[in-house]
C-alpha positions as CSV (number, residue, x, y, z in Angstrom):
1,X,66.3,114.1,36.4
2,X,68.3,114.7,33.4
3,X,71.0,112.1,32.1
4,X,73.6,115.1,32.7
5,X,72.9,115.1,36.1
6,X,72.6,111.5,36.9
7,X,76.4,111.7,35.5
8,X,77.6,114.1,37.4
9,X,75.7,112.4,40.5
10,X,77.4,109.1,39.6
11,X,81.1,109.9,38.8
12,X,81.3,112.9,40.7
13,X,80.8,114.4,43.8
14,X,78.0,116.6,42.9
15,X,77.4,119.1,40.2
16,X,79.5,122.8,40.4
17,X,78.5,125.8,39.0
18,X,78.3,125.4,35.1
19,X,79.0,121.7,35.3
20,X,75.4,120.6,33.4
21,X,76.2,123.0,30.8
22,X,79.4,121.6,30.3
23,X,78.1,118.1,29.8
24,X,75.8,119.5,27.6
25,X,78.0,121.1,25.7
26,X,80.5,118.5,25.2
27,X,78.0,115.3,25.6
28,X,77.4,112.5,28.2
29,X,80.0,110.1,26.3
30,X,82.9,112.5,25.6
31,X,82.2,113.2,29.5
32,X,82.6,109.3,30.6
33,X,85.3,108.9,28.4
34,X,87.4,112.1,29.5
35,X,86.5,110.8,33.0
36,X,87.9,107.3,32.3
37,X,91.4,109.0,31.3
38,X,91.9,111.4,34.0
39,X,95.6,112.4,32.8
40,X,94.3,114.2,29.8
41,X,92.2,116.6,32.1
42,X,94.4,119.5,32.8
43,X,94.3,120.2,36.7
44,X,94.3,123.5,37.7
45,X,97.2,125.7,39.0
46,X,95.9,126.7,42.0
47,X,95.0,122.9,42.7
48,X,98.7,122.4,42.3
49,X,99.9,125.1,44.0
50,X,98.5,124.0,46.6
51,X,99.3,120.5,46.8
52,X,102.9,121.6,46.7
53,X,102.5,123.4,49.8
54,X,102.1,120.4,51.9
55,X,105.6,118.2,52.0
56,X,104.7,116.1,53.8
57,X,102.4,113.9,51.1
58,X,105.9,114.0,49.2
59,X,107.9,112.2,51.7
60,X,108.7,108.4,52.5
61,X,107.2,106.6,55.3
62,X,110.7,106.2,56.5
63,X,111.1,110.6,55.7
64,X,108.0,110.8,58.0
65,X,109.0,109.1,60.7
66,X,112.2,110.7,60.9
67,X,111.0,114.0,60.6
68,X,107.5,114.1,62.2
69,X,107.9,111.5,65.1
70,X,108.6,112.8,68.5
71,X,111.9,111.8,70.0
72,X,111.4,111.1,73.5
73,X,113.8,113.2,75.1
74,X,113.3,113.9,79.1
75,X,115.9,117.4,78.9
76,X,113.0,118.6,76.8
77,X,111.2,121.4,77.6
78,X,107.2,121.7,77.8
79,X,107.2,124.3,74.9
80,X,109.6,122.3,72.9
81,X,107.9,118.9,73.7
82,X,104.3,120.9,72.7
83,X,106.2,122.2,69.6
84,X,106.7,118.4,68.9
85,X,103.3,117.2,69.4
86,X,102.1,120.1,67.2
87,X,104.4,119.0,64.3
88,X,103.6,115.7,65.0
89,X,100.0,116.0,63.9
90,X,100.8,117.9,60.4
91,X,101.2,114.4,58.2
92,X,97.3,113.3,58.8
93,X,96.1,117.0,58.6
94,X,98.0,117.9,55.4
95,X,96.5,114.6,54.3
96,X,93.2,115.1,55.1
97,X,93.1,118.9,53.6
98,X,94.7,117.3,50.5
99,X,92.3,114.6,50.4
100,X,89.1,117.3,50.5
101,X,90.9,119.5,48.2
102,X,91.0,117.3,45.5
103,X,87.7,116.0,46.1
104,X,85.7,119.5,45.8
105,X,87.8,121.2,43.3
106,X,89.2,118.7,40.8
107,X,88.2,118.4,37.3
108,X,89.1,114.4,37.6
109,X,86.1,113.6,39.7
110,X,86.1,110.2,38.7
111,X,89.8,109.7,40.1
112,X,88.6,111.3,43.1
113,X,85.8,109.2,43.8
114,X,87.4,105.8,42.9
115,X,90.1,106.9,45.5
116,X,87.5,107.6,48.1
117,X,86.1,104.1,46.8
118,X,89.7,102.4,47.1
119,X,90.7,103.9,50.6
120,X,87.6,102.3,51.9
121,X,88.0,99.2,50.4
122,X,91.8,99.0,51.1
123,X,90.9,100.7,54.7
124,X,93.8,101.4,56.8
125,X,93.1,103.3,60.7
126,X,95.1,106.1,61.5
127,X,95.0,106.1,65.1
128,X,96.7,103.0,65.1
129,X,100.3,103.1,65.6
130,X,102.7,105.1,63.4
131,X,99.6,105.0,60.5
132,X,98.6,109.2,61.8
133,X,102.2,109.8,59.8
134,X,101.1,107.4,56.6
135,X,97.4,107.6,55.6
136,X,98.4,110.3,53.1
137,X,101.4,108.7,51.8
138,X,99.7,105.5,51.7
139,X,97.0,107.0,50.0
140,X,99.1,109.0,47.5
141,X,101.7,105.8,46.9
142,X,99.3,102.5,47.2
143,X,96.0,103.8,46.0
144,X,95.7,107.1,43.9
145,X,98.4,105.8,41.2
146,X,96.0,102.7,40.7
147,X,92.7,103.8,41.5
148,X,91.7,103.5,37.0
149,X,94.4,101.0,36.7
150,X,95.0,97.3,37.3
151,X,93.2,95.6,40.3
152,X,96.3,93.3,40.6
153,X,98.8,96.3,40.9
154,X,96.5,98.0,43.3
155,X,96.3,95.4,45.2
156,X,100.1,94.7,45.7
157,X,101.1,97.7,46.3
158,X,98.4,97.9,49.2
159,X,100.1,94.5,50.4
160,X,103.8,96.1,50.5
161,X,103.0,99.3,52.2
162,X,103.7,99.5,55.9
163,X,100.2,101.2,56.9
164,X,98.6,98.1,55.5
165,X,101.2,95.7,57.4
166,X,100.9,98.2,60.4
167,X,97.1,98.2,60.5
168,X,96.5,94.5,60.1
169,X,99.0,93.1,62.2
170,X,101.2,91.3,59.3
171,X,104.2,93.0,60.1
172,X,105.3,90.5,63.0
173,X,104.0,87.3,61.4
174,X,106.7,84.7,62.1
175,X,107.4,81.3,61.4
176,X,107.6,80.0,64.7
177,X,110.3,77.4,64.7
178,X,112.4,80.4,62.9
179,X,115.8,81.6,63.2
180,X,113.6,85.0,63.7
181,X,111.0,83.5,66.0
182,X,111.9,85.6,69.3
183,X,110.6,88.5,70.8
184,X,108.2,89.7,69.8
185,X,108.1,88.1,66.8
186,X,106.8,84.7,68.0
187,X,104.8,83.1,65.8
188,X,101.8,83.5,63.1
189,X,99.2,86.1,63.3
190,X,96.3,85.3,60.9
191,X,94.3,89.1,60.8
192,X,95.8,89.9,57.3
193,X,95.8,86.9,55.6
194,X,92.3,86.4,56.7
195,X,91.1,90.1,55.9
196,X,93.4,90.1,52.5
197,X,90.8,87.2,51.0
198,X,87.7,88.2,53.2
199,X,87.8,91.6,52.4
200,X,89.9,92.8,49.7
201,X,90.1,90.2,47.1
202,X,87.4,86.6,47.1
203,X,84.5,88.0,49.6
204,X,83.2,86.5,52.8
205,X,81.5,83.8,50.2
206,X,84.6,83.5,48.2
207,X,84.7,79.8,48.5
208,X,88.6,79.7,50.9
209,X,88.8,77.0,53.4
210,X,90.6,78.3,57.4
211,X,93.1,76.2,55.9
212,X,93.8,78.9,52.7
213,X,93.8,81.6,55.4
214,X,96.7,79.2,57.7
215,X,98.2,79.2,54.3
216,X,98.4,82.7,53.5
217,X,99.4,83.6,56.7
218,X,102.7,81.3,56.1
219,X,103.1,82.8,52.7
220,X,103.0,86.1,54.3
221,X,105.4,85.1,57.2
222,X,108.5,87.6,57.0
223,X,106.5,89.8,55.3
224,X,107.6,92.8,57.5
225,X,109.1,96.4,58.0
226,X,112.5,98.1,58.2
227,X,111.5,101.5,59.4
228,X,115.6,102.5,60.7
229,X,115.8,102.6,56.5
230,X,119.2,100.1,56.6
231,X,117.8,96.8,55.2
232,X,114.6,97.5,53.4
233,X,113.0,99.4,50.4
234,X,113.0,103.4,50.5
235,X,109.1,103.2,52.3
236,X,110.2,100.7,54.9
237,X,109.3,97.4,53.7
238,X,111.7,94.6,54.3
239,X,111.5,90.7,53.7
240,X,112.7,89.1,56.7
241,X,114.3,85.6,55.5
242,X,115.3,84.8,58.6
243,X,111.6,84.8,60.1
244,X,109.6,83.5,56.9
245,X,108.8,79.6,56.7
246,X,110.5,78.2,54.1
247,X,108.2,74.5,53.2
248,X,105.8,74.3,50.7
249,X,102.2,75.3,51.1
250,X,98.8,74.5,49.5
251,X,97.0,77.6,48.5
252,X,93.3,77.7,46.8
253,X,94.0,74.2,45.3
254,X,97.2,75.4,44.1
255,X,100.9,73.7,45.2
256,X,102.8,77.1,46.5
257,X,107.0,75.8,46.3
258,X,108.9,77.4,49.4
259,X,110.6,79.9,48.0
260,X,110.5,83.4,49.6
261,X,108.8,87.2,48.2
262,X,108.3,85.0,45.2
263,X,105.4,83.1,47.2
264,X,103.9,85.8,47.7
265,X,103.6,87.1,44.3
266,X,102.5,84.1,43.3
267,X,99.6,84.1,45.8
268,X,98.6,87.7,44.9
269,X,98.7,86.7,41.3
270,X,95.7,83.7,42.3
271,X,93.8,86.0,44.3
272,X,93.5,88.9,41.8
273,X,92.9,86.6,39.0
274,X,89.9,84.6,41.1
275,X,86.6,84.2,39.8
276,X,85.4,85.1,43.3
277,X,87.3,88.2,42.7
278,X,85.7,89.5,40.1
279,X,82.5,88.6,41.4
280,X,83.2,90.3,44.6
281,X,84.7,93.8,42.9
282,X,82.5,94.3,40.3
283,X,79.5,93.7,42.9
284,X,81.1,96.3,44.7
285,X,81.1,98.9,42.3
286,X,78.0,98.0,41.0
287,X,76.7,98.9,44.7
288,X,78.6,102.4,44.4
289,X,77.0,103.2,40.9
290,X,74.3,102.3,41.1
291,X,72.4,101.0,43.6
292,X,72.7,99.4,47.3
293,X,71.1,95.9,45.9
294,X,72.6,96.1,42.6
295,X,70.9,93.6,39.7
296,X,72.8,90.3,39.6
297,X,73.3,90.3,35.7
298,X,75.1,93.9,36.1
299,X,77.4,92.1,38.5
300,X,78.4,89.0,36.0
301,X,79.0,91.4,32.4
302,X,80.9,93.2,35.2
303,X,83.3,90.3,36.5
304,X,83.0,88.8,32.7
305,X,84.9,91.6,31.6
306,X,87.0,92.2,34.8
307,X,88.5,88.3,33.7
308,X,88.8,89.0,30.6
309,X,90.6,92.3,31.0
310,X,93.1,90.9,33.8
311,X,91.4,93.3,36.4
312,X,91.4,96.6,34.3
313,X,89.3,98.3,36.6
314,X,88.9,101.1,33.4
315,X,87.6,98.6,31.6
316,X,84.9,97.3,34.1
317,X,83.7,101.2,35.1
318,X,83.5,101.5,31.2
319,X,81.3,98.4,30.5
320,X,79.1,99.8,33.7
321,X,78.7,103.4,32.8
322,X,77.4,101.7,28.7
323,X,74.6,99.3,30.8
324,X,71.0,100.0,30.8
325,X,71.3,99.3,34.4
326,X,73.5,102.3,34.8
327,X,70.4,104.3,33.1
328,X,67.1,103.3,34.6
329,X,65.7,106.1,35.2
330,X,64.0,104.8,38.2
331,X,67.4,104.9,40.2
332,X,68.1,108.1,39.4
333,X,68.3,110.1,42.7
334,X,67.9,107.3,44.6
335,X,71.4,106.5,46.4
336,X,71.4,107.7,49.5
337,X,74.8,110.2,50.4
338,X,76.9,109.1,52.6
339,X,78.1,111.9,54.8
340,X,81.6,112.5,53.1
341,X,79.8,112.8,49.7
342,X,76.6,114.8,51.4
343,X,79.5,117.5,52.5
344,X,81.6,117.4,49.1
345,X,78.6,117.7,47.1
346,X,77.0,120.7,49.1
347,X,80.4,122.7,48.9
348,X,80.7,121.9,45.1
349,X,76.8,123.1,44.6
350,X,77.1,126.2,46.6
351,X,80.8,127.6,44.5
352,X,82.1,127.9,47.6
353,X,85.5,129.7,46.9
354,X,88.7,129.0,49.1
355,X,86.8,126.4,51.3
356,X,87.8,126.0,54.7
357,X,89.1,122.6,54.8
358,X,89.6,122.3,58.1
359,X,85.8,123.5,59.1
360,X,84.8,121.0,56.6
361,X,86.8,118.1,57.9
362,X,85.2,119.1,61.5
363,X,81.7,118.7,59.4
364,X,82.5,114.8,59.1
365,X,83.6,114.4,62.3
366,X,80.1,115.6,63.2
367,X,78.8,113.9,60.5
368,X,80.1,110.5,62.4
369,X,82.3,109.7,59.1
370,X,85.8,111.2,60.1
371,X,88.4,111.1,57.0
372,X,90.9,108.2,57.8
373,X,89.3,107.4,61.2
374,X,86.7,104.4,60.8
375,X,89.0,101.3,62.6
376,X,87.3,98.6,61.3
377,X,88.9,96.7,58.4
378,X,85.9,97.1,55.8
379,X,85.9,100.7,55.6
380,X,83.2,103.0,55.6
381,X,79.8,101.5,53.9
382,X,78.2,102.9,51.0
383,X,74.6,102.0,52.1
384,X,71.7,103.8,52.7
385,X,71.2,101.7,56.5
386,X,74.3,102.6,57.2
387,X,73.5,106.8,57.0
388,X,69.9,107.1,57.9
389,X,68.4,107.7,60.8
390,X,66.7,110.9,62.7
391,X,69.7,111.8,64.3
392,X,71.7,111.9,61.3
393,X,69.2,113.7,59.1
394,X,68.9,116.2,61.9
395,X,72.7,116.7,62.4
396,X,72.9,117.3,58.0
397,X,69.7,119.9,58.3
398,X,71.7,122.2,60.9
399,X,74.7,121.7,58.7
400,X,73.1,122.5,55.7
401,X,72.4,126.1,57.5
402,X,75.9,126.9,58.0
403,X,77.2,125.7,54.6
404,X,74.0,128.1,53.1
405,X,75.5,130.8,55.3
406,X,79.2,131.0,54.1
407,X,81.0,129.5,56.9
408,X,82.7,127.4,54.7
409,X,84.5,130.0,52.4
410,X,84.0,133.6,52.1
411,X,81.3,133.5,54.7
412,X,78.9,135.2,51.6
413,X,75.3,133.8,51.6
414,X,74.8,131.2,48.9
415,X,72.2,132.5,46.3
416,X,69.1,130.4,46.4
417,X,68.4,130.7,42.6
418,X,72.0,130.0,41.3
419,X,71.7,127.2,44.0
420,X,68.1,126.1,42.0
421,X,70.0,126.5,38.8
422,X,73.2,124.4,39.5
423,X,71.6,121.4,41.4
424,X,68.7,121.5,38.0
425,X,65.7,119.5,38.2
426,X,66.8,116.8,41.3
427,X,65.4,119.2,43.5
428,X,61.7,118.2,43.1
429,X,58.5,120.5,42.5
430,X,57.0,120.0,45.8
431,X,60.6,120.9,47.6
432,X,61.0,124.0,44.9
433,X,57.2,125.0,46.2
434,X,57.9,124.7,49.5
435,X,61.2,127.2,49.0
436,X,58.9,129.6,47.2
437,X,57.1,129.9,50.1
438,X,59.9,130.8,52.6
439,X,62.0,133.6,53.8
440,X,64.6,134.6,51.0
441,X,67.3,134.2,53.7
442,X,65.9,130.4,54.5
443,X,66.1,129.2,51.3
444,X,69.4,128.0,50.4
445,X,69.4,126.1,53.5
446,X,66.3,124.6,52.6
447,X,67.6,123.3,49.5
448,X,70.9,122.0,50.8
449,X,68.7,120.1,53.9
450,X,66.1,118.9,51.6
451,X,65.7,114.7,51.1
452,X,66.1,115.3,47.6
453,X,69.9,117.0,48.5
454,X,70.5,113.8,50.5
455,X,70.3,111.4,47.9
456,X,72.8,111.7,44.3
């Protein structure tokens, strides 16, 4: 496999028609870099145009709620309640055919992927609750604007927005001997205090004590919504003094004074700064890039330069894409797909024109990887032994024949040899032997459902 390819497999979703020869023309390091700085890669009009058809990734949580929730109103009639209901479930689709969109037809792949990789990492479930009428918003507000920034500012604004404080529970954490300790707001819940260090910032080994994640959860008490839009922010957040305990708290070896919001900023300025941190992010990403048991001293230049960039996650996916261990030729090819970048990449390869995004988003359902659906906290896994297994293989094969057929876009027959031509030389000889050997009309399905299609 050439290094063009290995790029496009690595901080992309797959190569497009005329992709390689644009690498080729422009070279592997102008590519990275252009990458790197996704604002100075024109998007294209019809992207846009698009985008600006669906108002509800434009709106405030509080907008949405207004808006999209139904009223429960018993002089209702059945068609006006099932008009409701109907409007009710625009937010998540328009988000999820947004979300797709961008993913198969954007020229800032790398954005794209690093906000796959962020929405998983900061997972939120959107059959919980209100969350149906956020994931977009969330997405659009807490994690695209930060996906190449600072970890630190990704990570608070994850910690402000009310799908996060929704999803893990944080919303009625209460001091319990509290003005605000009634109802039911009665006392401290722990889930995402605990999931904030386990999971998005130090790791299960981070080295916390259950007595940092007691303390976080007191630093967090308060930490709440206003959704009526009187007494909090324009998305719904709201400090609640009156139910947030005031004393002073050790935190990770570090004396926290009593004093409010300003706890809390302290608390997320000690986690994102962590050594465990860095350790734990740049592993991470090292997993995505390159490969499910990534080499340890990949991981350490990684959360070296992480520390000593203050969490510039630019500067980390830089120093990555420059290592030899980004370039060993012996991973090339060998990181397994997970179902939501098996899909992508197959619509990119084929052209597909004017995909059908809600076909597609069916696929993944299938596929057993629905967009904005897995309810546990981690997020969807990146891992080979997560995706494959006989079943699976067999459910991607019979998908691979529709996707070869048109059914995702114009319903025209991919062309085998401008299939051959954009996917170059990671379809191996032996696979491009077998295809010779086949019906014309079987052969684009055979490429798509080959092993070598299943890895990137």
């Amino acid at each position: 496999m050439t290094k063009s390819l290995h790029i496009l497999n690595r901080l992309s979703f797959g190569s497009r028609p005329g992709d390689i020869e644009q690498i080729q023309s422009m070279g592997i390091e102008a590519y990275i870099q252009s990458q790197l700085s996704p604002d100075s890669i024109p998007e294209s009009p019809q992207i846009t145009r698009q985008l600006n058809q669906w108002r509800t990734l434009k709106l405030t949580p509080v907008q949405l709620l207004r808006q999209y929730k139904p009223r429960r109103q018993k002089q209702r009639s059945e068609e006006e309640r099932q008009k409701a209901r109907q409007k009710a479930r625009q937010p998540l689709q328009q988000a999820i055919q947004a979300r797709l969109l961008r993913a198969i037809a954007s020229s800032r792949q790398l954005q794209e992927v690093m906000v796959n990789f962020w929405f998983n990492h900061f997972n939120v479930f959107a059959r919980k609750g209100d969350i149906k009428f956020w994931v977009g918003v969330y997405e659009q507000q807490a994690i695209r604007p930060y996906a190449l920034g600072r970890f630190r500012d990704l990570l608070a604004a994850t910690v402000h927005h009310p799908a996060m404080l929704v999803y893990l529970d944080n919303w009625r954490n209460t001091a319990p001997n509290s003005p605000g300790a009634k109802g039911r707001f009665r006392g401290i819940n722990e889930n995402y205090a605990r999931e904030l260090m386990e999971l998005h910032t130090l790791g299960v080994d981070g080295g916390y004590s259950q007595d940092d994640v007691i303390a976080l959860a007191h630093i967090l008490t308060g930490w709440g919504l206003d959704l009526d839009g009187n007494k909090g922010d324009s998305n719904g957040f709201y400090f609640d003094r009156n139910r947030h305990d005031y004393s002073d708290k050790l935190f990770l070896g570090q004396r926290i004074k009593g004093s409010g919001v300003a706890e809390v900023e302290q608390a997320i300025d000690s986690l994102a700064s962590h050594p465990a941190t860095a350790r734990y992010i740049s592993y991470k990403l090292a997993q995505y890039f390159v490969a499910d048991e990534p080499p340890s001293g990949l991981v350490k230049r990684l959360a070296k330069k992480f520390l000593q960039t203050e969490g510039d996650i630019r500067a980390v996916l830089d120093t990555l894409f420059q290592r030899p261990e980004f370039w060993q030729a012996n991973d090339y090819g060998r990181k397994f797909k997970t179902p939501y970048h098996y899909i992508i990449s197959a619509v990119r390869a084929t052209g597909t024109k004017e995909p059908n995004l809600k076909r597609i988003s069916g696929m993944l359902n299938q596929l057993s990887m629905p967009l904005y659906n897995c309810s546990t906290p981690e997020g969807y896994k990146n891992t080979q032994d997560a995706w494959l297994s006989p079943d699976a293989m067999l459910r991607r094969v019979s998908l691979a024949t529709a996707i070869a057929q048109g059914r995702l876009g114009d319903n025209q027959s991919v062309d085998a040899n401008q299939l051959l031509n954009t996917l170059g030389d990671s379809i191996s000889a032996q696979t491009k032997r077998e295809i010779e050997n086949s019906p014309e009309k079987l052969r684009a399905a055979l490429i798509l459902g080959s092993p070598d299609s299943m890895y990137r």
